[in-house]
C-alpha atoms as an extended CHARMM CRD file, in Angstrom:
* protein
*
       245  EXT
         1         1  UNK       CA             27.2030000000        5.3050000000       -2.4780000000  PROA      1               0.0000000000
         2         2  UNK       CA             28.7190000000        8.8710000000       -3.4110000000  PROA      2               0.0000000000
         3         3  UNK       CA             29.6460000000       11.1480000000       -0.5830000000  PROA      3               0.0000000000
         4         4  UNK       CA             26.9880000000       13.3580000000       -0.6330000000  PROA      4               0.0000000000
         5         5  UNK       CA             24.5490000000       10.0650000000        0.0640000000  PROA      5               0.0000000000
         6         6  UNK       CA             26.2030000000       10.4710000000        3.6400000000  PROA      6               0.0000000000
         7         7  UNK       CA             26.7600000000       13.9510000000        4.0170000000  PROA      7               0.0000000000
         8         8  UNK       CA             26.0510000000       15.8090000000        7.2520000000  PROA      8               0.0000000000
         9         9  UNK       CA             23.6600000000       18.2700000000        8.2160000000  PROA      9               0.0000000000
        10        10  UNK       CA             24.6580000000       21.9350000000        8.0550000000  PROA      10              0.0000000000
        11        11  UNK       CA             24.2900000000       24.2140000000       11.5600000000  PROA      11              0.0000000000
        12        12  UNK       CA             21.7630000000       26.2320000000       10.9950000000  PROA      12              0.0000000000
        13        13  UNK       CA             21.9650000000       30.0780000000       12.9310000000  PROA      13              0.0000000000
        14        14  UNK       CA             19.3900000000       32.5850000000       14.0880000000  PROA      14              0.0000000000
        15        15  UNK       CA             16.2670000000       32.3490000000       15.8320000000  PROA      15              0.0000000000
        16        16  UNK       CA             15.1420000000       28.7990000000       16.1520000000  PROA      16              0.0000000000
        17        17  UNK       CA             11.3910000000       30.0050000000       16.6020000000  PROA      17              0.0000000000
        18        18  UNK       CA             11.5150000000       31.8190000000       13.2660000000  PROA      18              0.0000000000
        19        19  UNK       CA             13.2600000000       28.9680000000       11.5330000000  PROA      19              0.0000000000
        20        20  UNK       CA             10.2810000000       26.5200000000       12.5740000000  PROA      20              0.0000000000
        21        21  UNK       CA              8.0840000000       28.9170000000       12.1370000000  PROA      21              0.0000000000
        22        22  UNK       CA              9.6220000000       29.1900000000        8.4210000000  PROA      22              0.0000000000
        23        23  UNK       CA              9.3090000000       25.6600000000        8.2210000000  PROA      23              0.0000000000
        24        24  UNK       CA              5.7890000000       25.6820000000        9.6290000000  PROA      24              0.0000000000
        25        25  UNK       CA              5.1190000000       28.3900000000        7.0970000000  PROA      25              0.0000000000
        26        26  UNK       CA              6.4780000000       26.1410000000        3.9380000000  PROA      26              0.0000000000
        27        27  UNK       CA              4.2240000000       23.3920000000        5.1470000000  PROA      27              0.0000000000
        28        28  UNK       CA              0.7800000000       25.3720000000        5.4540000000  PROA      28              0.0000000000
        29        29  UNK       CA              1.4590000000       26.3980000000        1.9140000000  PROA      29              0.0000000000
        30        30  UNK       CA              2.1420000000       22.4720000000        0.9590000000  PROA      30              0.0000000000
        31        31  UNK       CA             -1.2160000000       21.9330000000        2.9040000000  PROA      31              0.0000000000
        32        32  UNK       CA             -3.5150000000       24.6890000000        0.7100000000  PROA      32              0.0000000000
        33        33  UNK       CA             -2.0490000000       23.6900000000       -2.4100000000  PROA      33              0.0000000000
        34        34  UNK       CA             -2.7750000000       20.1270000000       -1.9010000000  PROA      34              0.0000000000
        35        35  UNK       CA             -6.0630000000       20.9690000000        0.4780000000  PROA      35              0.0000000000
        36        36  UNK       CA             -8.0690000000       17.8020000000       -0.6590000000  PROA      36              0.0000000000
        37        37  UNK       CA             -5.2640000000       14.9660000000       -0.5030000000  PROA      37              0.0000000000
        38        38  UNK       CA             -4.1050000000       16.7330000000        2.7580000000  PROA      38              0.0000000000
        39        39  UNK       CA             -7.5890000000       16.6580000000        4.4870000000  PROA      39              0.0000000000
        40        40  UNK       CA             -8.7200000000       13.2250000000        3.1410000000  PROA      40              0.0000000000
        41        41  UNK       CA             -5.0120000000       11.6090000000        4.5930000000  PROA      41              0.0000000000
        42        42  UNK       CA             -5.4630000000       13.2600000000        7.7550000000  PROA      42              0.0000000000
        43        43  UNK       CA             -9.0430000000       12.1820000000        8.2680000000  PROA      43              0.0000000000
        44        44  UNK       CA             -8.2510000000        8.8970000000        7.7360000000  PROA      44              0.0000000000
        45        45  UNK       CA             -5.3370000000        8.9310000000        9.9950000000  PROA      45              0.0000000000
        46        46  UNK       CA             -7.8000000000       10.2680000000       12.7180000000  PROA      46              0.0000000000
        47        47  UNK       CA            -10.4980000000        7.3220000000       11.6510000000  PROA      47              0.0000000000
        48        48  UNK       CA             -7.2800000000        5.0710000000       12.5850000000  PROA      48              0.0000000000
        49        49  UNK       CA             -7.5010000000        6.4580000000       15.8250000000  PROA      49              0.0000000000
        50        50  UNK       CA            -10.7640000000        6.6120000000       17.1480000000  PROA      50              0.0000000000
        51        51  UNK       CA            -11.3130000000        2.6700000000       15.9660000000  PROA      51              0.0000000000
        52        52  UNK       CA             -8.1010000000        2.0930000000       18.3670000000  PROA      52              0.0000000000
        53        53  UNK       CA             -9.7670000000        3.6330000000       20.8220000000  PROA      53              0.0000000000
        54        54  UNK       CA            -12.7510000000        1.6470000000       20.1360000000  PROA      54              0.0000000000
        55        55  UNK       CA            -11.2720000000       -1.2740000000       20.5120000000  PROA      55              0.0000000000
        56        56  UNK       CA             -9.4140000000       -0.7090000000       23.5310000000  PROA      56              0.0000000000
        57        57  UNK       CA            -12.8170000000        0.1500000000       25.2080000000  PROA      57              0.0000000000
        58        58  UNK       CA            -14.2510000000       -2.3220000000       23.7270000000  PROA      58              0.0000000000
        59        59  UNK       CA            -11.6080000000       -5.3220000000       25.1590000000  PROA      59              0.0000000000
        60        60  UNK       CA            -11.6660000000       -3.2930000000       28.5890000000  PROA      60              0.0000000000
        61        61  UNK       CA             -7.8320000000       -1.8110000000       28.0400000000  PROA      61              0.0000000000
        62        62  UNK       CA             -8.6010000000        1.3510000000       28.5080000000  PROA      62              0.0000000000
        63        63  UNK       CA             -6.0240000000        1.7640000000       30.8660000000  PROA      63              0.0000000000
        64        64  UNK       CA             -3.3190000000        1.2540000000       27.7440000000  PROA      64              0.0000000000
        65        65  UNK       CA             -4.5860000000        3.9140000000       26.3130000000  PROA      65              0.0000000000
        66        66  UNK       CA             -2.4480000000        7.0940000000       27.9140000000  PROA      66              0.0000000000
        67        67  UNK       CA              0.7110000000        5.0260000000       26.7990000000  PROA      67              0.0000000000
        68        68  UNK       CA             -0.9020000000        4.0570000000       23.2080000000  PROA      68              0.0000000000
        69        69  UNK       CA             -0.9220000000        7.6950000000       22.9980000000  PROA      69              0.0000000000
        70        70  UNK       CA              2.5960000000        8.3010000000       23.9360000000  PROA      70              0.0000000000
        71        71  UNK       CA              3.8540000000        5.4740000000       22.2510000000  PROA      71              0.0000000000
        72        72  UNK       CA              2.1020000000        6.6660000000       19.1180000000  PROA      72              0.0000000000
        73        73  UNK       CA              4.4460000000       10.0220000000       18.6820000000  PROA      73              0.0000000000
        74        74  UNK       CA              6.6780000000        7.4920000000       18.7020000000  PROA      74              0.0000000000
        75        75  UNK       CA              5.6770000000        6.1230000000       15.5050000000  PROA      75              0.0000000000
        76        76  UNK       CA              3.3820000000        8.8710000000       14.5360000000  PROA      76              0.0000000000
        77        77  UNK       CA              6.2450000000       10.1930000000       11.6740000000  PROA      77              0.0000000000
        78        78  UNK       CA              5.7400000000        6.9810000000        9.8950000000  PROA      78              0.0000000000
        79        79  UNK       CA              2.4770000000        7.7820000000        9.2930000000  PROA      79              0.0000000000
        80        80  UNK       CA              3.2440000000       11.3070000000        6.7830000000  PROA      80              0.0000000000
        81        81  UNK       CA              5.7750000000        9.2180000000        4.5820000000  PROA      81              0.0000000000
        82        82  UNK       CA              3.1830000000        9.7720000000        1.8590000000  PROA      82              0.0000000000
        83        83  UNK       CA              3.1030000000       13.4260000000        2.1010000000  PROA      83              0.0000000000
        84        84  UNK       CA              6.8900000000       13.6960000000        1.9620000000  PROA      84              0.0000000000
        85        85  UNK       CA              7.3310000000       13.1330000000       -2.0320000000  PROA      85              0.0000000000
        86        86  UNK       CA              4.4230000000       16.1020000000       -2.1220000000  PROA      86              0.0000000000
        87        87  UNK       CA              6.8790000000       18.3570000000       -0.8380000000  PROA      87              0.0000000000
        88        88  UNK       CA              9.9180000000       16.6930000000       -2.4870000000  PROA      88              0.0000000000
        89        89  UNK       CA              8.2250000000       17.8210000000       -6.0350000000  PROA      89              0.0000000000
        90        90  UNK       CA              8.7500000000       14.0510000000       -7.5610000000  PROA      90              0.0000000000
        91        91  UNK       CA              7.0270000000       10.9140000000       -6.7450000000  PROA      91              0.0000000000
        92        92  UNK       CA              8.1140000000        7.4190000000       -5.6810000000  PROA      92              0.0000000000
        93        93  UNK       CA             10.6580000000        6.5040000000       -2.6500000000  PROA      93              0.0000000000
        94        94  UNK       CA             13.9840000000        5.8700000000       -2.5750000000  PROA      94              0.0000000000
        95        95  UNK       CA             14.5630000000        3.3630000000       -0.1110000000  PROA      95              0.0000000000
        96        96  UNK       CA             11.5660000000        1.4470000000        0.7270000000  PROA      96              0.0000000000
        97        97  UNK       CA             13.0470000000       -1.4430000000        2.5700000000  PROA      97              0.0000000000
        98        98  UNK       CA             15.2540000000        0.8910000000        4.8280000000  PROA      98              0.0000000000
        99        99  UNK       CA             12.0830000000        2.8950000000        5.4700000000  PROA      99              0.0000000000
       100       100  UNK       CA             10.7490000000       -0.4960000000        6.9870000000  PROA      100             0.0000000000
       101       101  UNK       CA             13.8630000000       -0.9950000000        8.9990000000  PROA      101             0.0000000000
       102       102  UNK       CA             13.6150000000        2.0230000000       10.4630000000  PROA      102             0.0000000000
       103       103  UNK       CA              9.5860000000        1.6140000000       11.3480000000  PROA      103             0.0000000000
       104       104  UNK       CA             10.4550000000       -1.5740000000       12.9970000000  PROA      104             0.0000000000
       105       105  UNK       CA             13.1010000000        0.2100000000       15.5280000000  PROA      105             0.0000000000
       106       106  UNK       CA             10.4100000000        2.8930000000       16.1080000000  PROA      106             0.0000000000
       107       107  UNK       CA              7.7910000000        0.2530000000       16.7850000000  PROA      107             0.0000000000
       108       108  UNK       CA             10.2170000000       -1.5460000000       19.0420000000  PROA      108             0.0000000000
       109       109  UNK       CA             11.0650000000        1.4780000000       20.8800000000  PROA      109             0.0000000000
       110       110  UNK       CA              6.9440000000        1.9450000000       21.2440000000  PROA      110             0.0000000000
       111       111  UNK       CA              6.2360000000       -1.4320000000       22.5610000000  PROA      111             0.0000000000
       112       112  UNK       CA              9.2090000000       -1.1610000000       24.8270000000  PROA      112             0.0000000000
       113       113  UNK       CA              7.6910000000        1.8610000000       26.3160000000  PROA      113             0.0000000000
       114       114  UNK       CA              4.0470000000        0.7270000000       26.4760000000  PROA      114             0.0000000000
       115       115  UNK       CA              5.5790000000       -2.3730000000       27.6640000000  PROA      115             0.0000000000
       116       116  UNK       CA              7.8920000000        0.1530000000       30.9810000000  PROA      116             0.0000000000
       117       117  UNK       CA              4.3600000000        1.7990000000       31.1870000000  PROA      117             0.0000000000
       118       118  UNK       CA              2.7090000000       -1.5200000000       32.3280000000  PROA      118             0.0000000000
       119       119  UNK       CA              5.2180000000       -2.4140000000       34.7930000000  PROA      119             0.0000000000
       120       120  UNK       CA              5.7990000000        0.8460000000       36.3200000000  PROA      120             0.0000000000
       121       121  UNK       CA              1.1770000000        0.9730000000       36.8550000000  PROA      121             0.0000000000
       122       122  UNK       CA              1.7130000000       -2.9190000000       38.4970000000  PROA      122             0.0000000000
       123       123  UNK       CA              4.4710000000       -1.2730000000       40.5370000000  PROA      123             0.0000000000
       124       124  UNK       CA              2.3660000000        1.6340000000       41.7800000000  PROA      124             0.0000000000
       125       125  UNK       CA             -1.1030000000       -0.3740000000       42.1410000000  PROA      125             0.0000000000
       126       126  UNK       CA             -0.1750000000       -3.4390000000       41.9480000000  PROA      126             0.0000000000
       127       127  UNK       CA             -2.0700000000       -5.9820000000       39.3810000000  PROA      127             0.0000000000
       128       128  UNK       CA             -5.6220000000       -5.1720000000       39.5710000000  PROA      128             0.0000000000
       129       129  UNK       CA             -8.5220000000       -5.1230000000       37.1010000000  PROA      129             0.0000000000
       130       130  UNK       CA             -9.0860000000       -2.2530000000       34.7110000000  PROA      130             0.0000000000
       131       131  UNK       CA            -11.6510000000        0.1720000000       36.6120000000  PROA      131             0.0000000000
       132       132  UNK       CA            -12.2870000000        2.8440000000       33.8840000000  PROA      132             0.0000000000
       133       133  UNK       CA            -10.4360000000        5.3160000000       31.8270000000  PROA      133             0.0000000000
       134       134  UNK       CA            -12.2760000000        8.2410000000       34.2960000000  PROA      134             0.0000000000
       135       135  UNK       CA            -11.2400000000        6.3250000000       37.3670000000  PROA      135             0.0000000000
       136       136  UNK       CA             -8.1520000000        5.3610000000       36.1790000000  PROA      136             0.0000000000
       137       137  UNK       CA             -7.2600000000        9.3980000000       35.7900000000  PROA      137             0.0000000000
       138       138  UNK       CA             -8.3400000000        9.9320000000       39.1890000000  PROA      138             0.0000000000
       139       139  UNK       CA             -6.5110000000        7.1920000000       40.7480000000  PROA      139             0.0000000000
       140       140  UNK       CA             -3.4290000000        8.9560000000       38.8100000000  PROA      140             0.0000000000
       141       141  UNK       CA             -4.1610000000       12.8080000000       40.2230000000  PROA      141             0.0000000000
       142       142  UNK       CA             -5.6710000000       11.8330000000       43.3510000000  PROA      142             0.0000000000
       143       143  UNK       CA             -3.0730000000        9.8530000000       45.3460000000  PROA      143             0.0000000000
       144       144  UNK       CA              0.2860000000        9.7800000000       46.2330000000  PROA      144             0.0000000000
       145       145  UNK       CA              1.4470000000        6.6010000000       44.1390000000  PROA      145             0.0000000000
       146       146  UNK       CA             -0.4750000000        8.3820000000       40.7790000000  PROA      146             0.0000000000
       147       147  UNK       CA              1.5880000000       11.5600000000       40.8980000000  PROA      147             0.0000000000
       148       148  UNK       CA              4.9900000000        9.4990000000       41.6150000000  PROA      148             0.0000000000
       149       149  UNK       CA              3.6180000000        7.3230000000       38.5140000000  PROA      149             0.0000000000
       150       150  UNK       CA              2.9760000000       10.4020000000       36.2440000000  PROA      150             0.0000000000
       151       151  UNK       CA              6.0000000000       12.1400000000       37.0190000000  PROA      151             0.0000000000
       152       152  UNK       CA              8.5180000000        8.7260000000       36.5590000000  PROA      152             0.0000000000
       153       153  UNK       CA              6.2350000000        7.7000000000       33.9830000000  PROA      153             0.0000000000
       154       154  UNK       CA              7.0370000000       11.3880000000       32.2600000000  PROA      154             0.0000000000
       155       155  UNK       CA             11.0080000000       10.7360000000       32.4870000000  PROA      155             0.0000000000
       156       156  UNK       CA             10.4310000000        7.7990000000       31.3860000000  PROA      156             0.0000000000
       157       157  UNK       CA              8.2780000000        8.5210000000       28.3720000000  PROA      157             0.0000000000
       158       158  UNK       CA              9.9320000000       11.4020000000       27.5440000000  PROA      158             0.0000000000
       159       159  UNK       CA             13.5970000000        9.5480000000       27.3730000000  PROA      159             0.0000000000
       160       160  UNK       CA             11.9960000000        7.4530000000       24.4780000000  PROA      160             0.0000000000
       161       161  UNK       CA             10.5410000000       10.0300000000       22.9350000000  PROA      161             0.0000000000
       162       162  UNK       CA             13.9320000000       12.0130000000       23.0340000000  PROA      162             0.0000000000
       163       163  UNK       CA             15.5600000000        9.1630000000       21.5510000000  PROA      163             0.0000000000
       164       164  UNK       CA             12.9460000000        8.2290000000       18.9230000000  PROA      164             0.0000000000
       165       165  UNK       CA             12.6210000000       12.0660000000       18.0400000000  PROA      165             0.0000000000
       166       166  UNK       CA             16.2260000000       12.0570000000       17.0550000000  PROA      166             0.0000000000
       167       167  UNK       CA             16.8750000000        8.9810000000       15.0280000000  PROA      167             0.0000000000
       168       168  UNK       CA             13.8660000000        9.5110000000       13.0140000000  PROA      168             0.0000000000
       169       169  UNK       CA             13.1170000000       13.3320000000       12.8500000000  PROA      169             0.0000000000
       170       170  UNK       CA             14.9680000000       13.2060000000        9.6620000000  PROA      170             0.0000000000
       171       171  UNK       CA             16.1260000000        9.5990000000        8.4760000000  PROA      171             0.0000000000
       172       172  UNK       CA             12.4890000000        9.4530000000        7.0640000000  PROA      172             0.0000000000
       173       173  UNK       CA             12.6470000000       12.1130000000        4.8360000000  PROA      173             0.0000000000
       174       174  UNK       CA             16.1710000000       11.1370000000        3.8160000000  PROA      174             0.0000000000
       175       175  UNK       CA             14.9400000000        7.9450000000        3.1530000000  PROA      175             0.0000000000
       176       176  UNK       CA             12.1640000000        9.1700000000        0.9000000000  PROA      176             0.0000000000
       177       177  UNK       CA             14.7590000000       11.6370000000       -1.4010000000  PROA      177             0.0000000000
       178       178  UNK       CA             18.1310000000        9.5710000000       -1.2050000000  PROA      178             0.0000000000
       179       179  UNK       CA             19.3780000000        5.8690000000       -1.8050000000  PROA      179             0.0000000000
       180       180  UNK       CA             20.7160000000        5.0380000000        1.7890000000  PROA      180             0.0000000000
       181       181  UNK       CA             20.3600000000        2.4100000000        4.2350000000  PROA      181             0.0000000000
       182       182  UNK       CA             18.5120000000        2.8810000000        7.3340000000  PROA      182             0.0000000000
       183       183  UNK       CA             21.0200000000        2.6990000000       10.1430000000  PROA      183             0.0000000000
       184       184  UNK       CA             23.1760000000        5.3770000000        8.0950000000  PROA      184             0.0000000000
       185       185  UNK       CA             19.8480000000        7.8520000000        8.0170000000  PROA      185             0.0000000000
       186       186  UNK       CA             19.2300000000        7.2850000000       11.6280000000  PROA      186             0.0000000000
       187       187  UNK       CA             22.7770000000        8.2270000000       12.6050000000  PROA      187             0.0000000000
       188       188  UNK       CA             22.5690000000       11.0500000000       10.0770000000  PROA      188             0.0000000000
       189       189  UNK       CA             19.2600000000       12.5440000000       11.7920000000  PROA      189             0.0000000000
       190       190  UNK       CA             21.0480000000       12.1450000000       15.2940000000  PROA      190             0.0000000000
       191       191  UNK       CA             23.8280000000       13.8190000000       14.0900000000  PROA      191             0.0000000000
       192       192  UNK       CA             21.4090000000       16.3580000000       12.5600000000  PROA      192             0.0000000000
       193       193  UNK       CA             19.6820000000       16.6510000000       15.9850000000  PROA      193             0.0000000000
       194       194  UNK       CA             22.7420000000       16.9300000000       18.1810000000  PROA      194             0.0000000000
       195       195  UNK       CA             24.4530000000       19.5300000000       16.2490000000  PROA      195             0.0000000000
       196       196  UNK       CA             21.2480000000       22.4690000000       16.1270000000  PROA      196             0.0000000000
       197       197  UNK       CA             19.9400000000       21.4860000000       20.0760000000  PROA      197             0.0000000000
       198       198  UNK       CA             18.3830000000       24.1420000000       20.1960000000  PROA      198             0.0000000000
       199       199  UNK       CA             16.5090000000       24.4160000000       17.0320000000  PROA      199             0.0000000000
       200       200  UNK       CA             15.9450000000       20.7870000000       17.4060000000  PROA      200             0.0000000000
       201       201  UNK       CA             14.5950000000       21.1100000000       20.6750000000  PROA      201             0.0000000000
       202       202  UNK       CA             12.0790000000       23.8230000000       19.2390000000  PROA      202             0.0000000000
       203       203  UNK       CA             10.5820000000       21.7070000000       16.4780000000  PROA      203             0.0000000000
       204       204  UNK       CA             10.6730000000       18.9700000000       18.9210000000  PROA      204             0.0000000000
       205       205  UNK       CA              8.1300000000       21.1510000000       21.3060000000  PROA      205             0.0000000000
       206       206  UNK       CA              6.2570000000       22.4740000000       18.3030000000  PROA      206             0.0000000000
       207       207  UNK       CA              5.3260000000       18.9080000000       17.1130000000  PROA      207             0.0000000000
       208       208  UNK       CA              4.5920000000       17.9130000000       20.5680000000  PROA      208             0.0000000000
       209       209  UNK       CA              2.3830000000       21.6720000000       21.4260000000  PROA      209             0.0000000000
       210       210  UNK       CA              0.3350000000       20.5430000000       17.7270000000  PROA      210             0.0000000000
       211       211  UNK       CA             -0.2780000000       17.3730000000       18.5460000000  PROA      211             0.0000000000
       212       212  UNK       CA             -1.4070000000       17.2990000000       21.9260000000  PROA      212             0.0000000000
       213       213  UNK       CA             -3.5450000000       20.3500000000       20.6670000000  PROA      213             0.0000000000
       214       214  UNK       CA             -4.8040000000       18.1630000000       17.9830000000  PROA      214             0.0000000000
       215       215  UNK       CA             -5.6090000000       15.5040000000       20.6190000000  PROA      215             0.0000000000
       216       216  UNK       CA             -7.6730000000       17.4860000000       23.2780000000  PROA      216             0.0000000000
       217       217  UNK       CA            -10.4070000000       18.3420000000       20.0880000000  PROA      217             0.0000000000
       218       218  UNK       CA            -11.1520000000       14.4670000000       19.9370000000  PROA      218             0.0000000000
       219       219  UNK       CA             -8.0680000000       14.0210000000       17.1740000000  PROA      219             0.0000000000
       220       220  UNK       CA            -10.3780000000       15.8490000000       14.8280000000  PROA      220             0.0000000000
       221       221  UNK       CA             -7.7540000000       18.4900000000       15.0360000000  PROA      221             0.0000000000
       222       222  UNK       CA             -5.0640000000       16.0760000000       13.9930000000  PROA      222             0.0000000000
       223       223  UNK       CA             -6.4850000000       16.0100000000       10.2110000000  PROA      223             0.0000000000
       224       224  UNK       CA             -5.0590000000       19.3130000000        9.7570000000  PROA      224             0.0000000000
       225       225  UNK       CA             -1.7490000000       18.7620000000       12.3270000000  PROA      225             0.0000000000
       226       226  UNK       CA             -0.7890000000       15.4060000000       10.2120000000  PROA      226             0.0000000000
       227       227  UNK       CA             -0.6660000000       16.6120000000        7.0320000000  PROA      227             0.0000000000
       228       228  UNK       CA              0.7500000000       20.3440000000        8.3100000000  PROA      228             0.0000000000
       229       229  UNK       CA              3.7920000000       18.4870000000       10.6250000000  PROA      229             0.0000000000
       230       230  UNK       CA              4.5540000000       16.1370000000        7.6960000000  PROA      230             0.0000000000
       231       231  UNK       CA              4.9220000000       18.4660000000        4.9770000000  PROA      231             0.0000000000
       232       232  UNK       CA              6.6820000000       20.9870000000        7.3850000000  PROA      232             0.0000000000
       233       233  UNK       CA              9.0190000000       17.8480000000        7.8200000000  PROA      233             0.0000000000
       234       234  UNK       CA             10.2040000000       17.7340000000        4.9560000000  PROA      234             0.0000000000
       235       235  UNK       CA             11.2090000000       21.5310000000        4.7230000000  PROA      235             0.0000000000
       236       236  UNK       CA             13.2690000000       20.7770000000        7.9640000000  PROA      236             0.0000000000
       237       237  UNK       CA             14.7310000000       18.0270000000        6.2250000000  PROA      237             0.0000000000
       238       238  UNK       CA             15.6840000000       20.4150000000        3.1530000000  PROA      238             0.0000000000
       239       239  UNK       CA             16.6240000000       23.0130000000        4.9120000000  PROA      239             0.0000000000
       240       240  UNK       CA             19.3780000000       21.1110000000        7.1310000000  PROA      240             0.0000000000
       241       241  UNK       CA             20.4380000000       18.9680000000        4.4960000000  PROA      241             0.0000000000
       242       242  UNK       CA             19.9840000000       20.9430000000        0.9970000000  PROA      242             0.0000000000
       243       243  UNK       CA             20.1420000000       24.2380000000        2.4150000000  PROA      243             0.0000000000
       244       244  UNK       CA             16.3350000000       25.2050000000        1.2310000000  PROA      244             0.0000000000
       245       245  UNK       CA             13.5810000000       25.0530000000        3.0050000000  PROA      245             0.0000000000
């Protein structure tokens, strides 16, 4: 490996909203250039989702499906690896099998959580059949034990997603453009994360504001927020590590 395989992010100054909104900018353009591919990789990303939540109806497990949901932005940036080389200008990835290694931390990290989620519903309710996804949402707003639930269940949550957020916001993309094992990109996107908080924690809330936007239409809106958050991605990924955007 030659040093600038490992080198660090740079610190990036100025306005953190107008740097992701520059990076937000560099991905629409990604998105209309490509409009077809774009559309036809986010539809089927949204397909994905509605036959998971067909199938979780259909075994009566609807109750899994809140923490499906927030276990899925945990894994969620595995999902626009394909648009990555779009943006990168040159096809093919450069470390496949690390790109793997890293998917199966994320996915432990997501079954871990869906896995707290269980326990901490048990804890509140105790073990008791699956009543409906509508009465499951009132039990949760209505009574004392829900809103203790949904507020440790948000810490919770949220400390995974915190964690995932940073070893993978950019060890993806670096995966993608360099020859570098996984563990080494993780640590790189944490130090990446660590060192521009504040811009960091800006993209972070972007992402999270898009997606949960794209959710509320029915995840139709997510066949536009996929492809638009994983080309934007990338330009973060440039930007912090090449200096363009």
């Amino acid at each position: 490996m030659t040093a600038s395989v490992y080198s660090k992010a740079r610190i990036i100054q100025g306005d953190s909203r107008l740097i992701v909104l520059r990076w937000l900018t560099a991905g629409w353009q990604d998105l209309r250039a490509n409009l077809a591919f774009s559309l036809c990789y986010g539809t089927a990303l949204v397909v994905a989702g509605w036959v998971i939540i067909w199938l979780l109806s259909a075994t009566d497990t609807g109750w899994m499906l809140l923490p499906l949901l927030a276990g899925g932005v945990l894994v969620a940036p595995l999902a626009t690896i394909g648009l990555y080389s779009i943006s990168r200008g040159r096809k093919g990835v450069a470390s496949k099998g690390q790109i793997a290694l890293v998917g199966g931390v994320l996915m432990i990290f997501a079954l871990t959580w869906i896995r707290a989620a269980t326990v901490l519903f048990a804890i509140a309710f105790g073990l008791r059949p699956f009543a409906g996804f509508t009465e499951t949402l009132e039990l949760l707003f209505s009574t004392h034990q829900g809103w203790s639930l949904v507020i440790v269940g948000s810490l919770t949550g949220g400390l995974f997603a915190a964690l995932g957020f940073a070893i993978s916001a950019f060890s993806l993309p670096m995966l993608v453009d360099r020859e570098i094992d996984g563990f080494s990109a993780m640590g790189l996107s944490f130090n990446a994360t660590t060192h521009n908080f504040w811009l960091s924690l800006w993209w972070g809330g972007t992402i999270t504001f898009l997606t949960a936007a794209g959710i509320l239409t029915g995840l139709l809106g997510l066949a536009v927020v996929f492809p638009l958050l994983g080309y934007a991605t990338w330009h973060a990924y440039a930007d912090l590590f090449h200096g363009d955007a």
